[in-house]
C-alpha positions as CSV (number, residue, x, y, z in Angstrom):
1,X,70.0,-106.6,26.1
2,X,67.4,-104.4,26.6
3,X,67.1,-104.8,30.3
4,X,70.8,-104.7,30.7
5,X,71.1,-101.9,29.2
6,X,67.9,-99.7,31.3
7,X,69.7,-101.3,34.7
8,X,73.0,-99.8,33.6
9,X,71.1,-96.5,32.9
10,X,69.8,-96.7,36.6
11,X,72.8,-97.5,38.1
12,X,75.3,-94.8,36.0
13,X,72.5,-92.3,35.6
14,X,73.1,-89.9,32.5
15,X,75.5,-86.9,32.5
16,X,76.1,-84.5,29.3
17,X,79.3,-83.3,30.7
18,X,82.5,-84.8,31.5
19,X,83.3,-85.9,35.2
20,X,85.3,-87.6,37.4
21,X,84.4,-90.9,38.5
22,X,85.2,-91.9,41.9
23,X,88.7,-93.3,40.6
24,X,89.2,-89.9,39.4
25,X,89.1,-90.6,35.5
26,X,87.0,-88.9,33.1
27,X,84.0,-89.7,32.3
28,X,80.8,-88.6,30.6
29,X,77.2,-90.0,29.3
30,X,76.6,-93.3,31.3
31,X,79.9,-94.1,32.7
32,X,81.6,-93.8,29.8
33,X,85.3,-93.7,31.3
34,X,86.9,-91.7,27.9
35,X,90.3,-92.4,29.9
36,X,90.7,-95.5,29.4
37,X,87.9,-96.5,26.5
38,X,89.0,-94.9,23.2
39,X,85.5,-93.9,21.0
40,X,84.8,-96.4,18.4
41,X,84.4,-95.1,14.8
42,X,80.7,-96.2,14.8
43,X,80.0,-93.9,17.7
44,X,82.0,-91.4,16.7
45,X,79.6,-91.1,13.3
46,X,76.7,-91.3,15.8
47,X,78.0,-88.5,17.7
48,X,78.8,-86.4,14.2
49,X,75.1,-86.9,12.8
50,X,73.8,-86.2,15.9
51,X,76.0,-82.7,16.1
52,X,74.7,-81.9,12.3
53,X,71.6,-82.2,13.0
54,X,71.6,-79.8,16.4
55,X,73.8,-77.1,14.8
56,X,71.2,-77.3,11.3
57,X,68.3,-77.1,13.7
58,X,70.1,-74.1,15.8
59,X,71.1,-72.0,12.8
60,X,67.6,-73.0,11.1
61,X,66.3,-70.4,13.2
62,X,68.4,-67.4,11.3
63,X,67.0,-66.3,8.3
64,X,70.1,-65.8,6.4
65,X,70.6,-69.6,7.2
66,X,67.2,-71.2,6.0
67,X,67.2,-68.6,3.0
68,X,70.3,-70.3,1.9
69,X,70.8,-73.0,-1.1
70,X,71.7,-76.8,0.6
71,X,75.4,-76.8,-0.3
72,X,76.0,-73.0,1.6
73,X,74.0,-74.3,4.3
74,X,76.6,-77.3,4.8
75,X,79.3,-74.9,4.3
76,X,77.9,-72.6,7.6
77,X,77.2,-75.8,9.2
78,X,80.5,-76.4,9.1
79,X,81.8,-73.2,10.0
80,X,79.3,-73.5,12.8
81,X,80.7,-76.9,13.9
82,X,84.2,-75.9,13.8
83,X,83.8,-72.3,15.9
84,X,80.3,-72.7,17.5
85,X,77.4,-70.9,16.5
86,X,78.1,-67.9,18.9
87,X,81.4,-67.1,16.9
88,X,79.9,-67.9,13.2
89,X,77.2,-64.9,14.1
90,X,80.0,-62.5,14.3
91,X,81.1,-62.8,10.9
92,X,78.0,-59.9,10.3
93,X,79.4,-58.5,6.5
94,X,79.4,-62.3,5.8
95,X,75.7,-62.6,6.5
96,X,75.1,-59.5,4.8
97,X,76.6,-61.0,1.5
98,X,74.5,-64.3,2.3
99,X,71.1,-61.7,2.5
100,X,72.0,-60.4,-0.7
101,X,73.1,-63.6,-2.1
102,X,76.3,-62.5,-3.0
103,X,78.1,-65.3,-2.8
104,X,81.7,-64.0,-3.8
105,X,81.5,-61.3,-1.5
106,X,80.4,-63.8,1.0
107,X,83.5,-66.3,0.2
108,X,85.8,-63.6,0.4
109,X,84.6,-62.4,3.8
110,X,84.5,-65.6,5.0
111,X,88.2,-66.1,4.4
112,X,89.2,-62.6,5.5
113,X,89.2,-63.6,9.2
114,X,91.5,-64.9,12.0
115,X,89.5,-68.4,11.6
116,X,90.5,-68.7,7.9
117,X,93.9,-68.3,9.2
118,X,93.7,-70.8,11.8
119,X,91.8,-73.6,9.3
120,X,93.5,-72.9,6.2
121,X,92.7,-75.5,3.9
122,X,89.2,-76.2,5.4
123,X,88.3,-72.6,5.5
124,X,89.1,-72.8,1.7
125,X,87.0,-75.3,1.4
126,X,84.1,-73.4,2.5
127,X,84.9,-70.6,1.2
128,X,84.4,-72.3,-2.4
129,X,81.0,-74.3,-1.5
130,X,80.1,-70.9,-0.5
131,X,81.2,-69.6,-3.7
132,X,79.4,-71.8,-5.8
133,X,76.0,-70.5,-4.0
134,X,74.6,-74.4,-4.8
């Protein structure tokens, strides 16, 4: 399997963005041909993991992020994952409840904002894990 699997390597070769294959369908990774090959579940939970773990490592390097309690970390992680980290860093009197550790203030800023409208029940969500400063 092993050998299989370097040849295939070699012969695809790796791309981190989608493409078009010669037969024009798209395609991404090592020939992965997401036209006609639908994502199984278990690398699907790959692919998740392996997102938490970038966008954890990427906000890791804001203090308001690390200086955080585990449960409001997940909750910007996911704020992070759903808008990118780019937009999450614009929600500034957010952070400055977070620096304060004013967690209500934070919640309520957090869900006074176009995203919170576009979510709804997941920006709730996060709003309350937020909350809860745990």
């Amino acid at each position: 399997m092993q050998d299989l699997k370097e040849w295939l390597k070699k012969c695809e070769d790796f791309r981190a963005k989608i493409y078009r294959c010669p037969s024009n369908k798209q395609t991404i990774g090592y020939g992965w041909n997401i036209d006609d090959m639908p994502i199984s579940r278990a690398a699907a939970d790959f692919i998740l993991e392996e997102h938490i773990k970038i966008f954890q490592s990427e906000l890791h390097h804001y203090s308001w992020y690390r200086n955080q309690p585990p449960g409001v970390q997940d909750a910007l992680v996911n704020m992070a994952f759903n808008m990118g980290i780019n937009r999450l860093v614009c929600f500034t009197k957010m952070i400055a409840a977070l620096n304060r550790h004013d967690y209500t203030t934070a919640a309520k800023e957090a869900l006074d904002s176009r995203w919170a409208t576009q979510v709804g029940q997941r920006a709730k969500d996060v709003a309350l894990m937020i909350r809860e400063g745990k």
